[in-house]
Structure formats: structure tokens, C-alpha cells
C-alpha positions in Angstrom: 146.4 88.9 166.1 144.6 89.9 169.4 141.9 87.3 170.7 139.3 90.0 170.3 140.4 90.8 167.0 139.4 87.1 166.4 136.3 87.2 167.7 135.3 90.5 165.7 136.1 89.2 162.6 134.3 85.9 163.5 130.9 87.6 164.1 131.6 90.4 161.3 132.1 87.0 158.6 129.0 85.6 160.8 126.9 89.1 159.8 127.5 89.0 156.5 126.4 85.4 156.1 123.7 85.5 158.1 122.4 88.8 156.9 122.6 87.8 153.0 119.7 88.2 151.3 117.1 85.4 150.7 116.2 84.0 147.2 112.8 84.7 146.2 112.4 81.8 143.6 113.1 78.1 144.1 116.7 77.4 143.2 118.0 74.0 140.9 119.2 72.4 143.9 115.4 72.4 145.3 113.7 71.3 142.2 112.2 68.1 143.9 112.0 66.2 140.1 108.5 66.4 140.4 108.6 67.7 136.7 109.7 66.1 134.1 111.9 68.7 132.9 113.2 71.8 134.3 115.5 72.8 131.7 112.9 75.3 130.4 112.2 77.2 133.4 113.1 81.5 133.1 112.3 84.1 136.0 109.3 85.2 135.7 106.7 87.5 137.5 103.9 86.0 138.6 100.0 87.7 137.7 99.9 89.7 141.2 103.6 90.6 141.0 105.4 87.4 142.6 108.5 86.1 141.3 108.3 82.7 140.3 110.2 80.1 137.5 107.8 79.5 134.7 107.7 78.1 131.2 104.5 77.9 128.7 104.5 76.3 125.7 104.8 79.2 122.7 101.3 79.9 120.6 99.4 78.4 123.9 96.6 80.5 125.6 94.7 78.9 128.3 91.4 80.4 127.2 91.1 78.1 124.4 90.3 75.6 126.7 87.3 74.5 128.8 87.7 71.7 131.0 90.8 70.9 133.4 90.7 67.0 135.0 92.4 68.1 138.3 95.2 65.4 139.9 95.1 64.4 143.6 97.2 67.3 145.2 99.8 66.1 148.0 103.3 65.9 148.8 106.6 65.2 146.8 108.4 63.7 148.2 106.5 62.4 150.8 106.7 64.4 154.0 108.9 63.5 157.1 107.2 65.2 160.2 109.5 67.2 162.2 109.3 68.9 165.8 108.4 72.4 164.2 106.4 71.0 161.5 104.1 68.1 162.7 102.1 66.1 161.0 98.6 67.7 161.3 100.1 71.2 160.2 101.2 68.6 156.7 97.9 68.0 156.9 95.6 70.9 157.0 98.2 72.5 154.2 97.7 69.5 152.0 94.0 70.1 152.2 93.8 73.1 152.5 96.0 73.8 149.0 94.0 70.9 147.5 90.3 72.5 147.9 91.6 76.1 147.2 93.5 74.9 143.9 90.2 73.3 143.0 88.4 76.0 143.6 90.4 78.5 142.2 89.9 76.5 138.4 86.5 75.5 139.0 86.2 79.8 138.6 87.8 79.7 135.0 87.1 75.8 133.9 84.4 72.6 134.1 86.6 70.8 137.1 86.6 67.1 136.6 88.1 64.6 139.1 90.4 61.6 137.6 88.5 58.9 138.9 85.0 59.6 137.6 86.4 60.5 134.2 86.1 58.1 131.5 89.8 58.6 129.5 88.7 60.5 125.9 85.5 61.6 127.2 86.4 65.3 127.1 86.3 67.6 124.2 90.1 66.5 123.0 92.5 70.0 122.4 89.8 71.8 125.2 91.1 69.7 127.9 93.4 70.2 130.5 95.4 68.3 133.4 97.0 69.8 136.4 99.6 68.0 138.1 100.4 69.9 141.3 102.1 69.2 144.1 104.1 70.9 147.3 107.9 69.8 147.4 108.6 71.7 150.9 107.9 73.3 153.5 110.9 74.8 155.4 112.1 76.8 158.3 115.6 78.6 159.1 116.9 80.8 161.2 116.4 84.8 159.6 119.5 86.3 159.2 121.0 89.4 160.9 118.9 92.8 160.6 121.2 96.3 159.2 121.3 97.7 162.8 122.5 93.7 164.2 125.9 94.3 161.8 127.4 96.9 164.5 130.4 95.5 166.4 128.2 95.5 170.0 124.8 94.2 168.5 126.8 91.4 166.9 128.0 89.8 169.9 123.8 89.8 171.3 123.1 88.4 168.3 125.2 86.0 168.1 124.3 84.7 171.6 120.6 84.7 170.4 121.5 82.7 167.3 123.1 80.1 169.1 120.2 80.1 171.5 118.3 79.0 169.4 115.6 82.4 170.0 116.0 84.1 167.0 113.0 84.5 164.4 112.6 82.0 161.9 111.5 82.2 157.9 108.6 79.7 156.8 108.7 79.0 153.1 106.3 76.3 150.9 107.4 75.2 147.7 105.2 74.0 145.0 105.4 72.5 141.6 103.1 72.3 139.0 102.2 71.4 135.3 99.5 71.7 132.9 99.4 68.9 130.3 97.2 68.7 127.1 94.9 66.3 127.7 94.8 65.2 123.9 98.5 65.7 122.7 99.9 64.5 126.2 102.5 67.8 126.6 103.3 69.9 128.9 101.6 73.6 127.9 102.8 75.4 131.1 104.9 74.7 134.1 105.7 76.2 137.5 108.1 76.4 140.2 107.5 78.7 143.3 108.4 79.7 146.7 106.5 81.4 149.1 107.6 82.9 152.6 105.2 82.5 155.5 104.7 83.9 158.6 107.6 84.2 160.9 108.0 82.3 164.0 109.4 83.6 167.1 111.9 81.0 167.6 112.6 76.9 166.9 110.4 76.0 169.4 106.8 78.0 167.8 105.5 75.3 165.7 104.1 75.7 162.0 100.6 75.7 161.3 98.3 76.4 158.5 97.9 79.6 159.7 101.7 80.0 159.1 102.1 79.1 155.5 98.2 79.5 154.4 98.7 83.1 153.0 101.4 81.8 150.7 98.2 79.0 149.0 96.1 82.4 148.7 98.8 84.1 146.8 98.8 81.2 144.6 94.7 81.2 144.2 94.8 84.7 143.1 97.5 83.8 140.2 95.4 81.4 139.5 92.4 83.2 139.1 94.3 86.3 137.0 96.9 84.5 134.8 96.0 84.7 130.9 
């Protein structure tokens, strides 16, 4: 076979892994074992049309109850800073998600914070507690456009890859539960992925601004959801 035979097929195998197509929902491997149990998780589509993994307990409906004790909202695992993602950008996105999450029940429930909350001092079967955490936040090179996949745009693209100046995905992952105060279960639970804003290369660094319209996708489900 001719050397640039070789090299064709090299970048033709290197376009069609590269240009594959992302997944839009968190896959098994990612689950971060936050949950207890993700054996119940289906596809599902979220309240403003975002695809997510869900399960809620059958017969449950979230309007039957009133109050919702709200867990301290951080990282799981804990985060390591990296040299695209530093630590105050973990930062402002834990706090940020924290105070929007709150906010977002506080609209639909009495919001009450674990510490100042006697156990049993709720209204037991109206009460609520959300367990919420995010399990990633991520960045990797975007794979090859339709119009890169042509023989002579393949071998610029390549070089740009390896460059290290193509544009690069953000995604957040988060994990939650709601848990019946007064029986202790799970009534709903929920994986999801979210794609950020992309950066121009693996040098631009992530910042709330990056990932913080993926927490305001997750307000509005919050706010809609039945």
C-alpha cells in the first residue's frame, strides 16, 4: 500500500472518530455513585425539552407536598482543579448552582435548611429532601465538522487537532434525588448532562460564564416539572 494511501485512511478512520456524534445524556460509566441506585433510570425528556435519565416513584406527584429541607449542594466526588478548570471557576459554579437550586424550589415549596431543622418537625408525607450534587464538569476536543471529512480539509484538521487549537465542548453533570422525608425513599431521581459554551482552544479557561447557562436550563425544569 502506498505511504499516502496510509495516511488517508489514517485521517479518514481519524474523521469518523472524531466527528461521531456526542451523547446527550450521562452514560453508566459516568454515573459518579452519588445515588444509591441507578438501576431505575429510563431516557427521558426533560420539562423544557432536554434529554435527561430520570426515575419517579409510580402514584407520586410533587404537588402533594409543601415543604422541601434542601441539602448542602457541592461536588461528588470532590473536585481536582485542572489548568482549564481552576479552582475559582469550581467555585462560582458550586455557588452559583447552590443559590439558583434554592431559589428555583423556594418558587414551588417552604425551603428549609438542614441545620435549623429540628428532625420530625415538618408535616410528615408533605415533606421533601433534595440531595443534589454536580459529578463533573468536563472538556474535550469537538470533533471534525461535515465539510472537515474531505480528503484536503482532513489533513488541516488533523494538524489543528494535534495542536492542540481546535474548539473544545464544556459539559456539567449533575445528580440528584428527592427523598420522602417521612418514609425515607427515593420519589424521583435524576441524572443529566449539559453542554456549555465552547472554548476556543485548551488553553481558554472555564468560567461560570461557560457552564452557567447549563444551571439555568436546570432552574427552568425545576420551576415547570409536575
Amino acid at each position: 500500500m502506498k505511504r499516502s494511501t496510509i495516511v488517508l485512511t489514517g485521517l479518514v478512520l481519524s474523521a469518523l472518530l472524531l466527528g461521531g456524534c456526542a451523547s446527550q445524556v450521562t452514560k453508566p460509566e459516568q454515573y459518579s455513585g452519588f445515588l444509591s441506585d441507578y438501576s431505575r433510570l429510563q431516557p427521558a425528556t426533560s420539562a423544557t425539552g432536554q434529554p435527561v435519565m430520570r426515575w419517579m416513584a409510580p402514584g407520586v406527584r410533587l404537588d402533594n407536598y409543601r415543604h422541601v429541607i434542601v441539602q448542602s449542594i457541592g461536588f461528588y466526588p470532590a473536585p481536582t482543579p485542572s489548568e482549564q478548570i481552576g479552582a475559582k471557576a469550581l467555585a462560582d459554579l458550586q455557588a452559583y448552582a447552590a443559590q439558583q437550586v434554592k431559589t428555583a424550589f423556594g418558587r414551588r415549596f417552604q425551603v428549609h435548611d438542614p441545620a435549623s431543622t429540628p428532625q420530625g418537625s415538618l408535616p410528615r408525607g408533605q415533606t421533601l429532601v433534595l440531595r443534589a450534587a454536580i459529578t463533573g464538569v468536563d472538556t474535550k476536543a469537538e470533533g471534525l465538522k461535515p465539510y472537515e471529512v474531505i480528503p484536503i480539509a482532513l489533513v488541516t484538521a488533523a494538524a489543528t487537532t494535534a495542536a492542540g487549537a481546535r474548539d473544545r465542548t464544556t459539559e456539567l453533570f449533575v445528580e440528584a434525588e428527592l427523598i420522602d422525608a417521612g418514609t425515607g425513599q427515593p420519589v424521583l431521581q435524576v441524572v443529566r448532562k449539559g453542554y456549555g459554551k465552547e472554548l476556543e482552544n485548551k488553553e481558554e479557561q472555564v468560567t461560570l460564564s461557560t457552564l452557567k447557562g447549563v444551571i439555568d436550563g436546570i432552574v427552568r425544569d425545576i420551576e415547570k416539572f409536575e
